[in-house]
C-alpha distance (Angstrom), angle and dihedral (degrees) to the residues before:
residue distance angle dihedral
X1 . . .
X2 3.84 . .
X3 3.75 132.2 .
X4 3.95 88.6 -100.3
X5 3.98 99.0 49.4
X6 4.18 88.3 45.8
X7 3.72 88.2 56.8
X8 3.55 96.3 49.5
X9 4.20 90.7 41.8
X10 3.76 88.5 53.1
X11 4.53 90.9 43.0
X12 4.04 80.3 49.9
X13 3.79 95.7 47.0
X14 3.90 89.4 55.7
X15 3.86 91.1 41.1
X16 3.70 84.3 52.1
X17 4.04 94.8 52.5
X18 3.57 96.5 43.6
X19 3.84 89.3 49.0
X20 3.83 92.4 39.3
X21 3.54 110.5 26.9
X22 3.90 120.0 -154.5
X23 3.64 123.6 -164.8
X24 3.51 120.7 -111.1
X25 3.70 91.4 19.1
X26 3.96 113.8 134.9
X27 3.82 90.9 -153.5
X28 4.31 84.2 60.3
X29 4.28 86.3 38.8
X30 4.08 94.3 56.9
X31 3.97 91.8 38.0
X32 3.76 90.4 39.3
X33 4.51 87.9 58.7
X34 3.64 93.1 38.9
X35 3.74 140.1 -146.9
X36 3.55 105.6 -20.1
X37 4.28 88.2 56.1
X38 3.53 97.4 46.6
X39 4.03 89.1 47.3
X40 3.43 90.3 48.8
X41 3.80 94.6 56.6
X42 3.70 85.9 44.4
X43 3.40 91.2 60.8
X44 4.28 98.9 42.2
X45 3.95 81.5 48.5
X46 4.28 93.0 51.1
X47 3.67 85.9 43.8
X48 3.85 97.0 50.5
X49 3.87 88.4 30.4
X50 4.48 78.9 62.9
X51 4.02 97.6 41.6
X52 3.84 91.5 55.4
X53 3.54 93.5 45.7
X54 4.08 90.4 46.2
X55 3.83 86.1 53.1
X56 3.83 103.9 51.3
X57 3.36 93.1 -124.4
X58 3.82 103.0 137.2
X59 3.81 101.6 -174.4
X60 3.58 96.3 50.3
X61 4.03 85.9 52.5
X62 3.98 100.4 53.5
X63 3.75 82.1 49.6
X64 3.48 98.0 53.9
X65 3.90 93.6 36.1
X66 4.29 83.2 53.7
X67 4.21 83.8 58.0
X68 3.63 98.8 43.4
X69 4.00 89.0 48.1
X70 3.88 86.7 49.0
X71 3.86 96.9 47.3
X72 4.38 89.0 37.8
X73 3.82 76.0 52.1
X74 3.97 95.9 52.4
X75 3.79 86.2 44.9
X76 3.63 99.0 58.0
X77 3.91 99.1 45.8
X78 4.43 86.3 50.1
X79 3.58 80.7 56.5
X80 3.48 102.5 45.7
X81 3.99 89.1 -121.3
X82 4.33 106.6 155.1
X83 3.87 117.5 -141.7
């Protein structure tokens, strides 16, 4: 799978659990409190995203760059933004 079909597996995904929520999902929580959660996730995420990068540690920022892309992700299917 490339970079291009993950992105549009994960958009789907979200799609799918605002369209079909499941209980106990945290894709159904965020969109379930709205805008001001998922932005504020979005924001812990850029923030942590910056503090791994500003320590070097490379791991640590691929796995926080994976969690902002998911929460960005969330974001844009709230607000209706495409791909």
């Amino acid at each position: 799978m490339n970079d291009k079909e993950i992105l549009t597996a994960l958009y789907a995904t979200v799609e799918n659990r605002r369209d079909h929520p499941q209980e106990g999902s945290y894709t159904c929580y965020l969109l379930d409190k709205g805008l001001d959660k998922i932005l504020k996730k979005v924001g812990e995420e850029c923030s942590e995203t910056i503090i791994a990068a500003k320590n070097g540690d490379n791991s640590e920022t691929v796995y926080e760059i994976a969690d902002l892309i998911y929460h960005l992700t969330v974001m844009m299917v709230q607000q209706g933004i495409p791909l």
